[in-house]
Predicted model as a PDB file, atoms N, CA, C, CB and O in Angstrom, pLDDT in the B-factor column:
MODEL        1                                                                  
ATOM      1  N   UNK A   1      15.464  31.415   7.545  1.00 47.00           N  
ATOM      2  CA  UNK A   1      14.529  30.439   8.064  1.00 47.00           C  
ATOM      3  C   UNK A   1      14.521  29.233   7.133  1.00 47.00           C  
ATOM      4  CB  UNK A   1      13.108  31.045   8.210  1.00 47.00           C  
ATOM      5  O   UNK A   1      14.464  29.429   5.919  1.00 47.00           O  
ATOM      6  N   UNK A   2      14.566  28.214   7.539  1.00 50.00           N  
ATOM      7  CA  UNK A   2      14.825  26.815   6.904  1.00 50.00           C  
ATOM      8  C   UNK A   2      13.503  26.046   7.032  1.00 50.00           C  
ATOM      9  CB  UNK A   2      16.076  25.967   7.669  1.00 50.00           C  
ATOM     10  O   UNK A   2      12.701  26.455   7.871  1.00 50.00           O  
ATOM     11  N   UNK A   3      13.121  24.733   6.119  1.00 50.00           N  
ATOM     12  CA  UNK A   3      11.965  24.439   6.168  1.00 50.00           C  
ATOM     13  C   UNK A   3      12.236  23.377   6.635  1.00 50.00           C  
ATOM     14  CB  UNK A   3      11.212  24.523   5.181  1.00 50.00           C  
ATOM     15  O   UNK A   3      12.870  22.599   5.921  1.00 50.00           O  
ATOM     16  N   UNK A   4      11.924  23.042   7.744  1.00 60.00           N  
ATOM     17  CA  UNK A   4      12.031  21.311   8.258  1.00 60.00           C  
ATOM     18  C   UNK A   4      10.738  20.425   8.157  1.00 60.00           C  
ATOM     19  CB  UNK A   4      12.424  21.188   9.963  1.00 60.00           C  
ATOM     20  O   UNK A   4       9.620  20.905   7.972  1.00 60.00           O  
ATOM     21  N   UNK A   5      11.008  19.044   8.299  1.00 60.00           N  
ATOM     22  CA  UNK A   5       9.599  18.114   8.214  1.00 60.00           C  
ATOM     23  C   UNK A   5       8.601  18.555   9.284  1.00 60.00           C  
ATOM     24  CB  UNK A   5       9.897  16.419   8.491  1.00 60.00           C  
ATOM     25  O   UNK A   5       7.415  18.281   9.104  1.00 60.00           O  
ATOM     26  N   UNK A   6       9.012  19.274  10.477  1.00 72.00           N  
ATOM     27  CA  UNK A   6       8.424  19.179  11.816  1.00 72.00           C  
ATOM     28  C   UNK A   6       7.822  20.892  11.068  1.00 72.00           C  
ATOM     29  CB  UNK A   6       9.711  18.925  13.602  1.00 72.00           C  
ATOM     30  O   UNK A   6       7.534  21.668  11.979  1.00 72.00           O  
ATOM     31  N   UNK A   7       7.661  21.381   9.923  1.00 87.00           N  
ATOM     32  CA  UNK A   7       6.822  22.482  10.124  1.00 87.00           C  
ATOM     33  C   UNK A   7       5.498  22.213   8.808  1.00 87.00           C  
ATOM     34  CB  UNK A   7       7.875  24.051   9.969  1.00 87.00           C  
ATOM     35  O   UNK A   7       5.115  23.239   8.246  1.00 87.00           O  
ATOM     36  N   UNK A   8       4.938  21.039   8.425  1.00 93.00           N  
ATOM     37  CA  UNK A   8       4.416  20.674   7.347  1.00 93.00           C  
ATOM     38  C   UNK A   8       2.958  20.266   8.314  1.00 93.00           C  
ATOM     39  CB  UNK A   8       5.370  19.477   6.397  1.00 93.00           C  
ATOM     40  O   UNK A   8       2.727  19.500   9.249  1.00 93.00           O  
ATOM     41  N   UNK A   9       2.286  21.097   7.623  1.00 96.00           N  
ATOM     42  CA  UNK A   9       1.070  20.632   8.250  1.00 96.00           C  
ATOM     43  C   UNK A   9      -0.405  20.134   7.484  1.00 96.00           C  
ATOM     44  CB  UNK A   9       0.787  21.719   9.067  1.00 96.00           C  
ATOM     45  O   UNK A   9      -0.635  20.246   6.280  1.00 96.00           O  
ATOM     46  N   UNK A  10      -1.170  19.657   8.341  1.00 97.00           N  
ATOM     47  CA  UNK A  10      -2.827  19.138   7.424  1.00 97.00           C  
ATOM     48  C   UNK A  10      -3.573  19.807   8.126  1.00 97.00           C  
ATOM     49  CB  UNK A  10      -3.510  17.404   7.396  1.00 97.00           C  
ATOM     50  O   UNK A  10      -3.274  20.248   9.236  1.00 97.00           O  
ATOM     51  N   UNK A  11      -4.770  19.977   7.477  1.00 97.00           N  
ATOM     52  CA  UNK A  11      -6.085  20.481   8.089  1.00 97.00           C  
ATOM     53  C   UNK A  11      -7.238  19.586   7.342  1.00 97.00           C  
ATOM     54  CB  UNK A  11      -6.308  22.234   7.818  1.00 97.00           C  
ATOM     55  O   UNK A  11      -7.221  19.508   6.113  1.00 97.00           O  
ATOM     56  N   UNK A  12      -8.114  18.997   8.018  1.00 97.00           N  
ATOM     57  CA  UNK A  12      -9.118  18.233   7.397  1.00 97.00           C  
ATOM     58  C   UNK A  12     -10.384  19.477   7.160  1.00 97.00           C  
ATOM     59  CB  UNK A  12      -9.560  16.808   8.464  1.00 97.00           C  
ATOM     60  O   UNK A  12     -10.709  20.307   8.009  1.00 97.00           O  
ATOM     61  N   UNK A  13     -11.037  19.321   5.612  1.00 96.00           N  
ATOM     62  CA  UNK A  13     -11.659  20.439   5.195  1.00 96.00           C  
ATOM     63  C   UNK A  13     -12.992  20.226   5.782  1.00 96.00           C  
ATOM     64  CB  UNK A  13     -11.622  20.653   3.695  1.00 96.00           C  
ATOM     65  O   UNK A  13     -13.761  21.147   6.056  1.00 96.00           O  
ATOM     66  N   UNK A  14     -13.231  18.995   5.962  1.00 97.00           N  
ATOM     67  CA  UNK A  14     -14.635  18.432   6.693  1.00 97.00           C  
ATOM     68  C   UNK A  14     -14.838  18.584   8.461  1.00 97.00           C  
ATOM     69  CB  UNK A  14     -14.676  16.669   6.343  1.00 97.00           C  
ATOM     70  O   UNK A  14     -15.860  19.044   8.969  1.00 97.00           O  
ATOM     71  N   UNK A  15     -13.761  18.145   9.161  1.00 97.00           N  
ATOM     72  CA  UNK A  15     -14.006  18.286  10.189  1.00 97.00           C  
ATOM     73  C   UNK A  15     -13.577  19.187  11.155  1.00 97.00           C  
ATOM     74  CB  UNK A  15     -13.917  17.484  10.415  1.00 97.00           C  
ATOM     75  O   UNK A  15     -14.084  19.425  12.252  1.00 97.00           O  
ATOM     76  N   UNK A  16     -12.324  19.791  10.494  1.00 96.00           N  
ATOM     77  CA  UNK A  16     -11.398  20.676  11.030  1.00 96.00           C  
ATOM     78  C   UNK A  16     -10.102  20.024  11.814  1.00 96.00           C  
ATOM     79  CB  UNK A  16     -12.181  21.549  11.931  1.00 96.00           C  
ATOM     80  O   UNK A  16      -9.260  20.771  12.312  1.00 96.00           O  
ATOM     81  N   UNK A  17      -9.988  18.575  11.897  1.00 97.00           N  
ATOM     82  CA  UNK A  17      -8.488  18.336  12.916  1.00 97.00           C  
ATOM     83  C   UNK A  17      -7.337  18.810  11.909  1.00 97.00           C  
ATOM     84  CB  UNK A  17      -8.117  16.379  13.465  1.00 97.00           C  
ATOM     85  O   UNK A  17      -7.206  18.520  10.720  1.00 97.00           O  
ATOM     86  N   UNK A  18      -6.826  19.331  12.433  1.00 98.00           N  
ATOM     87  CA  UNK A  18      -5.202  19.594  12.268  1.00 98.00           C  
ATOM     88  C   UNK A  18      -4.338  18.767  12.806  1.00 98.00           C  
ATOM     89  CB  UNK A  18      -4.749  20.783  12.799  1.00 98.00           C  
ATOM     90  O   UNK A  18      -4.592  17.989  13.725  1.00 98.00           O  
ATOM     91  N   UNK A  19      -2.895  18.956  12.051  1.00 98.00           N  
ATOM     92  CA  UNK A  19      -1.857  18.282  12.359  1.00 98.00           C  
ATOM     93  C   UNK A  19      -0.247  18.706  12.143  1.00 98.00           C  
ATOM     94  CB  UNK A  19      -2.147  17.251  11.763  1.00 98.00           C  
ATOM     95  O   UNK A  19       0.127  18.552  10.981  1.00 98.00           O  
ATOM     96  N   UNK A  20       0.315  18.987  12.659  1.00 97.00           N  
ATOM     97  CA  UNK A  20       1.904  19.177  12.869  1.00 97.00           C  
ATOM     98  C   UNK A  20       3.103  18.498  12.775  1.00 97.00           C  
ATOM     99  CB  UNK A  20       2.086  19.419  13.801  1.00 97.00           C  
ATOM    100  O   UNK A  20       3.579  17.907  13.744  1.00 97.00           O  
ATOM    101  N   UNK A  21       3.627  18.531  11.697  1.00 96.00           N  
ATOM    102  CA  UNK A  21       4.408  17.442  11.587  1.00 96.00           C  
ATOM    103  C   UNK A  21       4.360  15.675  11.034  1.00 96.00           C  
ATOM    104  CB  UNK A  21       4.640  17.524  12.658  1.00 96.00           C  
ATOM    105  O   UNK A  21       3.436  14.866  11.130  1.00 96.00           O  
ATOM    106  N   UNK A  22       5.547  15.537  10.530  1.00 96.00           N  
ATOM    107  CA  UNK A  22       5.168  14.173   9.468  1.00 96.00           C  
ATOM    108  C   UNK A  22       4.827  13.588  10.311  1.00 96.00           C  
ATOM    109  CB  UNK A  22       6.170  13.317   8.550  1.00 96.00           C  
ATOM    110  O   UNK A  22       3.676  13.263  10.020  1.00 96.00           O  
ATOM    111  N   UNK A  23       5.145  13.077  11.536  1.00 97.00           N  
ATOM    112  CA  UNK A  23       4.733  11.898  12.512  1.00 97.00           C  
ATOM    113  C   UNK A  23       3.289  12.048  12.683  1.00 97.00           C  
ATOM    114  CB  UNK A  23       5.482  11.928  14.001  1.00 97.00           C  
ATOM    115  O   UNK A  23       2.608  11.024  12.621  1.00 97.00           O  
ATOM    116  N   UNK A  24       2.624  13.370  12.926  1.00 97.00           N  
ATOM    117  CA  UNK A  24       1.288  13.455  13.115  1.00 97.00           C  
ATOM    118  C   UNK A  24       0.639  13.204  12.261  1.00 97.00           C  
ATOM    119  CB  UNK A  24       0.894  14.374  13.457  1.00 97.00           C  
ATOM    120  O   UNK A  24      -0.489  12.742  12.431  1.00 97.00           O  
ATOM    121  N   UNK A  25       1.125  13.419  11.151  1.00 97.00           N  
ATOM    122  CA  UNK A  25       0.004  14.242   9.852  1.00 97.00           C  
ATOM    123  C   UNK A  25      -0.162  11.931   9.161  1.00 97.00           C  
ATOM    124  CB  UNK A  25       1.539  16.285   7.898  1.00 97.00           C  
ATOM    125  O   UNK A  25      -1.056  11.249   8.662  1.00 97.00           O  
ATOM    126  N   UNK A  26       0.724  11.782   9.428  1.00 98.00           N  
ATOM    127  CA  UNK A  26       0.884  10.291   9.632  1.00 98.00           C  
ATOM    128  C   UNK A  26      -0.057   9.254  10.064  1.00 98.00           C  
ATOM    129  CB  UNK A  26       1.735  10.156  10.428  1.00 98.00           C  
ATOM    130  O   UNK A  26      -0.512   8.269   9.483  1.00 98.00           O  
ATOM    131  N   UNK A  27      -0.257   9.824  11.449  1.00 98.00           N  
ATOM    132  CA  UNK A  27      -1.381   9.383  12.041  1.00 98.00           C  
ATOM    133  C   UNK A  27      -2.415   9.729  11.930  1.00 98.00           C  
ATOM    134  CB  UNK A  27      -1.369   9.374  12.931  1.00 98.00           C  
ATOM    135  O   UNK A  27      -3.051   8.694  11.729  1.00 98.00           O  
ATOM    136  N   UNK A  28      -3.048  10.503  11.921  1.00 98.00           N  
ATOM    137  CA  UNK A  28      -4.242  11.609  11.614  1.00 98.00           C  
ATOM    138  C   UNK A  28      -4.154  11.586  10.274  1.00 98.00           C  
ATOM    139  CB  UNK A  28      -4.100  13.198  12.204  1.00 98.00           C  
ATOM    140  O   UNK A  28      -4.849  10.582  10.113  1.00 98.00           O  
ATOM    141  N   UNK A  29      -3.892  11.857   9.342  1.00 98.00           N  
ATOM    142  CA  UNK A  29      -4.351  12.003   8.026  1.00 98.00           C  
ATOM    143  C   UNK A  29      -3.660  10.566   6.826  1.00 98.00           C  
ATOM    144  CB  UNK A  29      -3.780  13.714   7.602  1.00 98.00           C  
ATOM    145  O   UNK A  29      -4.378   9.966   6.026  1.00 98.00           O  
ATOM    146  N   UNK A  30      -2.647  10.393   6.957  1.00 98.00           N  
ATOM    147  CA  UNK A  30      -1.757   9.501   6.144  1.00 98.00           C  
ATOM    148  C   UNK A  30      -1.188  10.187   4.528  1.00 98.00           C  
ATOM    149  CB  UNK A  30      -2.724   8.055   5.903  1.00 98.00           C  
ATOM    150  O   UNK A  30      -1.785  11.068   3.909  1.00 98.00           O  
ATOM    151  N   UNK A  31      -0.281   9.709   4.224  1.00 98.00           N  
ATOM    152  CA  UNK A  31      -0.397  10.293   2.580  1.00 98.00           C  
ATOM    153  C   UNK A  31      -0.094   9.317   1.485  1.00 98.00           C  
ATOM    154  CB  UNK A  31       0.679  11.516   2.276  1.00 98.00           C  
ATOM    155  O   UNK A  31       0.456   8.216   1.474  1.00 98.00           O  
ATOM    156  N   UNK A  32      -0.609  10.046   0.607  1.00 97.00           N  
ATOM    157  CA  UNK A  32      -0.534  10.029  -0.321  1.00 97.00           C  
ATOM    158  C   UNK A  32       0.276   9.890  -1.627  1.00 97.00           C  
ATOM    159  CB  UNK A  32      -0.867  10.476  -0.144  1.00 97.00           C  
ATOM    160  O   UNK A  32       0.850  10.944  -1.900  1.00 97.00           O  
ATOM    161  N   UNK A  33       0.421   9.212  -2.231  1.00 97.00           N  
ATOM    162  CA  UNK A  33       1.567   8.974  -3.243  1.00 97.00           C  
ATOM    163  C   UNK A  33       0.909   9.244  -5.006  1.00 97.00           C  
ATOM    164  CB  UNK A  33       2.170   7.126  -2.953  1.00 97.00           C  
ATOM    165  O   UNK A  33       0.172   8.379  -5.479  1.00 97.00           O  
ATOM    166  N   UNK A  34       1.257  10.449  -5.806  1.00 97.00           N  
ATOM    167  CA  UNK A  34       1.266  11.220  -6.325  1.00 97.00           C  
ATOM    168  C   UNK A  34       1.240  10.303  -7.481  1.00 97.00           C  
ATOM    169  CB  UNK A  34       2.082  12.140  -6.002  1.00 97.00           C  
ATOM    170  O   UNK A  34       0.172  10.224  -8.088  1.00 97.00           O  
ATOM    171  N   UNK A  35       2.634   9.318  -8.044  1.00 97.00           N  
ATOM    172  CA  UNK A  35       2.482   8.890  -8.967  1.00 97.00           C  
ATOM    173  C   UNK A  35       4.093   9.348  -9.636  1.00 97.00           C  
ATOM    174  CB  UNK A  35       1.112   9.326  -9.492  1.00 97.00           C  
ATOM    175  O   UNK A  35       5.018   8.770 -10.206  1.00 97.00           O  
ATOM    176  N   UNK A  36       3.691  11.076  -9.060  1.00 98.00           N  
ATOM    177  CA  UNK A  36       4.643  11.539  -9.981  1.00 98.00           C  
ATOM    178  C   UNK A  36       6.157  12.106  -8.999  1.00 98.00           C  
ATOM    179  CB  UNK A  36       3.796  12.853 -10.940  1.00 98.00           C  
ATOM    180  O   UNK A  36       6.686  13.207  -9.152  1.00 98.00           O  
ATOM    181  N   UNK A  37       6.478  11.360  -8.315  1.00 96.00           N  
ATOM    182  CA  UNK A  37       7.245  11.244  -7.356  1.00 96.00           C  
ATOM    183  C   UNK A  37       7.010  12.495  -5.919  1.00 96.00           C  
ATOM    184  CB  UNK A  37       8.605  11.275  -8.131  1.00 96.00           C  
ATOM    185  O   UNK A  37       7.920  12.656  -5.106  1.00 96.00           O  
ATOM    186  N   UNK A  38       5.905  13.141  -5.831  1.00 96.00           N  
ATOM    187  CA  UNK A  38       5.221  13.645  -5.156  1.00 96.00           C  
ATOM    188  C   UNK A  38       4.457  12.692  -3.940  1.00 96.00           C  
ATOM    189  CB  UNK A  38       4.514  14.264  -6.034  1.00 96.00           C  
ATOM    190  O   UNK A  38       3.470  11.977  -4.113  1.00 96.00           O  
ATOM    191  N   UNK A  39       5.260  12.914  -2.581  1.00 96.00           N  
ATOM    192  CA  UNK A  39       3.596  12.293  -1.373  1.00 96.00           C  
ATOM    193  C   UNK A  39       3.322  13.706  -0.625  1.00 96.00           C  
ATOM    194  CB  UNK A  39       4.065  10.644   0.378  1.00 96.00           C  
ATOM    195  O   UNK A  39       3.973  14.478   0.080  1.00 96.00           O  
ATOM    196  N   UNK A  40       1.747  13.618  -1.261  1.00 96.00           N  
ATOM    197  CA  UNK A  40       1.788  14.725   0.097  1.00 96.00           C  
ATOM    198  C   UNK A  40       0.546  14.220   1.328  1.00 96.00           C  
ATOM    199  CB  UNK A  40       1.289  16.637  -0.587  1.00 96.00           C  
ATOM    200  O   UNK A  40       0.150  13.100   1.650  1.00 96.00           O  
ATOM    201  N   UNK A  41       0.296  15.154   1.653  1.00 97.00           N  
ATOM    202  CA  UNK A  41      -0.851  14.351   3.076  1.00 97.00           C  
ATOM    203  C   UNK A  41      -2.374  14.175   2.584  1.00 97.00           C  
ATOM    204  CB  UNK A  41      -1.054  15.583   4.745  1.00 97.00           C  
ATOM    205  O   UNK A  41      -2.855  15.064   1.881  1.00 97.00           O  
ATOM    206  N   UNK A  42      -3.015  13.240   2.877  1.00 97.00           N  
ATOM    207  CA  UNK A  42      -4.509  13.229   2.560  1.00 97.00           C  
ATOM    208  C   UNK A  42      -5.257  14.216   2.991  1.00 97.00           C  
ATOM    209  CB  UNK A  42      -5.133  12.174   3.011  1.00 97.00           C  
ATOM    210  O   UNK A  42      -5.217  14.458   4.197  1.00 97.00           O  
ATOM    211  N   UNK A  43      -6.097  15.005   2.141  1.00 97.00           N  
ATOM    212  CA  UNK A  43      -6.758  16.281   2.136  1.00 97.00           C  
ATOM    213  C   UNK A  43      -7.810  16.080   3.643  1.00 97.00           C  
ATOM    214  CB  UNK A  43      -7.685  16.533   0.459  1.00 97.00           C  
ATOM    215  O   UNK A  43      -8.099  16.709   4.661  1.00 97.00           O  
ATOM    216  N   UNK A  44      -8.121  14.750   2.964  1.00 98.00           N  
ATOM    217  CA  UNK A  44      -9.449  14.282   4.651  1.00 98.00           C  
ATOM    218  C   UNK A  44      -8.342  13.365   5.267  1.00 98.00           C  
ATOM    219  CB  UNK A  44     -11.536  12.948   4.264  1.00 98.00           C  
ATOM    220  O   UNK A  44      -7.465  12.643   4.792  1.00 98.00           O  
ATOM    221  N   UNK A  45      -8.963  13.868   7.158  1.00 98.00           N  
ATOM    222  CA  UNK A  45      -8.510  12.827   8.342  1.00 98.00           C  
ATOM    223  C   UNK A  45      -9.044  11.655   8.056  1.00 98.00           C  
ATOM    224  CB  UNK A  45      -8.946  13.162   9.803  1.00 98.00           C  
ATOM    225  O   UNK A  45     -10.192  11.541   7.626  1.00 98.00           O  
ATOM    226  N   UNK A  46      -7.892  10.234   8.370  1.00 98.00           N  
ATOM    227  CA  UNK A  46      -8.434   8.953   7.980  1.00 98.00           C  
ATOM    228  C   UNK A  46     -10.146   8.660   9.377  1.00 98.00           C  
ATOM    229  CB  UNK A  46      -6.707   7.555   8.189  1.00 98.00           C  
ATOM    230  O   UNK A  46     -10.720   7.573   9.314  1.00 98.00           O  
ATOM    231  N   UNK A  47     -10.597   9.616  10.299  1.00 98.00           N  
ATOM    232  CA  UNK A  47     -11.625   9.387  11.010  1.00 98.00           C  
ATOM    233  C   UNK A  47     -12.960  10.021   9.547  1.00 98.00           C  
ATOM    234  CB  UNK A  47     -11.421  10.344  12.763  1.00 98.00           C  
ATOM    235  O   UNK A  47     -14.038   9.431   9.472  1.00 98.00           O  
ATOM    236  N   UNK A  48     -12.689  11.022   8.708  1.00 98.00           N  
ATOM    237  CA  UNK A  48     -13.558  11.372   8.168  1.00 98.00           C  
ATOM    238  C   UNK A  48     -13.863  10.453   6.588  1.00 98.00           C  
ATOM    239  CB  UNK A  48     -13.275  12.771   8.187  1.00 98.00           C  
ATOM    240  O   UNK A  48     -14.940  10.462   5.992  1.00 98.00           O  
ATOM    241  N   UNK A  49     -12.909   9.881   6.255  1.00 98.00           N  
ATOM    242  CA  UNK A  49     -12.439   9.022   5.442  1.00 98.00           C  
ATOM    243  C   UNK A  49     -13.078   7.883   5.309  1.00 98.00           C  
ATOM    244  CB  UNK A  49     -11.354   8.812   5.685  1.00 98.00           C  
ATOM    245  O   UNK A  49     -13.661   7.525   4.287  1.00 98.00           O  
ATOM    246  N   UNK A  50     -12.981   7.185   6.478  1.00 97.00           N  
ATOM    247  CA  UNK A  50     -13.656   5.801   7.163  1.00 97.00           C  
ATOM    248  C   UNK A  50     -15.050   6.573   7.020  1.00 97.00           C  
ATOM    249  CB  UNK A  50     -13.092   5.210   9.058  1.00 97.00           C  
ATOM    250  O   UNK A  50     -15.371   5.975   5.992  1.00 97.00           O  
ATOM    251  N   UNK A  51     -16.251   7.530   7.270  1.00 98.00           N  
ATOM    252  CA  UNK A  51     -16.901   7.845   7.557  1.00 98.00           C  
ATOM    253  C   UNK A  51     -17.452   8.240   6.341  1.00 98.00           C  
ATOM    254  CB  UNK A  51     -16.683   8.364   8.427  1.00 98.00           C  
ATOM    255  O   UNK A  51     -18.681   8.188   6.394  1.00 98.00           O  
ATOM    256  N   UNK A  52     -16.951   8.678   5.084  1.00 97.00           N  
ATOM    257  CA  UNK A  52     -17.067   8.286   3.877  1.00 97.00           C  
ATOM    258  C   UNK A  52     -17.606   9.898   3.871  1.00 97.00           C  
ATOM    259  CB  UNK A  52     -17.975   6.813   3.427  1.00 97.00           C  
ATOM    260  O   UNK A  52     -18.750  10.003   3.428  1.00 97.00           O  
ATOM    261  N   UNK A  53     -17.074  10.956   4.221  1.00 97.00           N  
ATOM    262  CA  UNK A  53     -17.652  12.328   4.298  1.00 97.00           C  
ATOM    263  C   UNK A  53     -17.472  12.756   2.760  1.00 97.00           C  
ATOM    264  CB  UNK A  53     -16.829  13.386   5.460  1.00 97.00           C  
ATOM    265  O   UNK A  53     -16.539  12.530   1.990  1.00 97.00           O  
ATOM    266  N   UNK A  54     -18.663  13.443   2.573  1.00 94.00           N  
ATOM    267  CA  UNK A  54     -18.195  14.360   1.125  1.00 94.00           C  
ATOM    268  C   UNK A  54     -18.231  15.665   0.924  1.00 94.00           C  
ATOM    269  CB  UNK A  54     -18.903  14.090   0.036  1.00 94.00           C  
ATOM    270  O   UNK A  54     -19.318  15.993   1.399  1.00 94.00           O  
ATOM    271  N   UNK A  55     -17.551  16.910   0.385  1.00 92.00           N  
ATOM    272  CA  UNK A  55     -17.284  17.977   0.272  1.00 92.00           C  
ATOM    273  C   UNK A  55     -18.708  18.257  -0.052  1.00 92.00           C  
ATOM    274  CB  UNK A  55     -16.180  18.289  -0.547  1.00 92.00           C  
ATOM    275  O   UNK A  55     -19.470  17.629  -0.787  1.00 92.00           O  
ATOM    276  N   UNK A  56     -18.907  19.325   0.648  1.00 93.00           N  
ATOM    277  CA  UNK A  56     -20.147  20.576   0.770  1.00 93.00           C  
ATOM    278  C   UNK A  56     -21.263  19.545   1.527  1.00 93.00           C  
ATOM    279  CB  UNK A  56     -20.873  21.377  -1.129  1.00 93.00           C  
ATOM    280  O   UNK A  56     -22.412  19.948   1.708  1.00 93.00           O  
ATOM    281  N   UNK A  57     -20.908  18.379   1.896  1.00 95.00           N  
ATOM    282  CA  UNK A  57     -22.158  17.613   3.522  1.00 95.00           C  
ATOM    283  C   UNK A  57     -21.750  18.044   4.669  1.00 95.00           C  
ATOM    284  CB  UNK A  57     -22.167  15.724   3.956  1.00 95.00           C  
ATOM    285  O   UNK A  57     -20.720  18.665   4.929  1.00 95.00           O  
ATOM    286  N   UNK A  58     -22.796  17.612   5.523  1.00 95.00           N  
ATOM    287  CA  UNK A  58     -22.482  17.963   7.169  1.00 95.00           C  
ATOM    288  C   UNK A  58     -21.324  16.524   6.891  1.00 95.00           C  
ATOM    289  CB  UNK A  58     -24.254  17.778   8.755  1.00 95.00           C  
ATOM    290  O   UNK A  58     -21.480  15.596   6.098  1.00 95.00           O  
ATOM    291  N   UNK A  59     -19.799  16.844   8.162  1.00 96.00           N  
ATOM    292  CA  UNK A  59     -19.269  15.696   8.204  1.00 96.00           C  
ATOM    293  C   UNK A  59     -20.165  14.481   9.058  1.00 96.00           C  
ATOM    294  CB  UNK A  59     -17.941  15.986   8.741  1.00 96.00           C  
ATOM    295  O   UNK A  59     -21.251  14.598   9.625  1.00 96.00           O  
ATOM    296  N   UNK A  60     -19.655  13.790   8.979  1.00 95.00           N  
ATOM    297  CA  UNK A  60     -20.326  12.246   9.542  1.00 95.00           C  
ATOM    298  C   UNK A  60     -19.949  12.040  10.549  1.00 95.00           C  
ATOM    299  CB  UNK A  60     -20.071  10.962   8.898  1.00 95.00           C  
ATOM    300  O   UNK A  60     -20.748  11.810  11.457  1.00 95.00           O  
ATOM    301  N   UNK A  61     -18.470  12.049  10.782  1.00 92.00           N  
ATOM    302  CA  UNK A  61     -17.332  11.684  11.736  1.00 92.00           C  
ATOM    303  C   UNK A  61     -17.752  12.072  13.321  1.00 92.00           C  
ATOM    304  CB  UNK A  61     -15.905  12.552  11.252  1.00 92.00           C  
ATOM    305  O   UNK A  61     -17.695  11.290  14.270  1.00 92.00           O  
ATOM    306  N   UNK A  62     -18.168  13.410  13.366  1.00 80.00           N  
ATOM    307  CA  UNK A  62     -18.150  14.262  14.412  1.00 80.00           C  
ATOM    308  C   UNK A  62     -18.994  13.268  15.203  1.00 80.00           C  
ATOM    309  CB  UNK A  62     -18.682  15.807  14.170  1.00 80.00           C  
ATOM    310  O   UNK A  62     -19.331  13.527  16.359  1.00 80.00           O  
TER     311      UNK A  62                                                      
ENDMDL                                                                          
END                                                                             
């Protein structure tokens, strides 16, 4: 079994959307650039993001 881009996924910890794949996770979440030649996907969806949600609140977004 081989790992392709189309099996990399996000889950937003605040609201719950998921996402499949770089094209999605793209749209729905965006990423991130590490610094250290690492991008991976933003932990929060850019809807919960904009909404300025914070870990252990009700989300905002919904």
């Amino acid at each position: 079994m081989s790992y392709t881009e189309n099996d990399e996924t996000a889950q937003c910890p605040c609201c719950g959307k998921a996402a499949k794949g770089k094209n999605n996770i793209e749209v729905e979440f965006g990423y991130r650039n590490m610094g250290d030649g690492r991008v991976i996907p933003q932990s929060y969806c850019r809807a919960c993001r904009i909404a300025h949600c914070e870990a252990g609140k009700p989300c905002k977004a919904k």
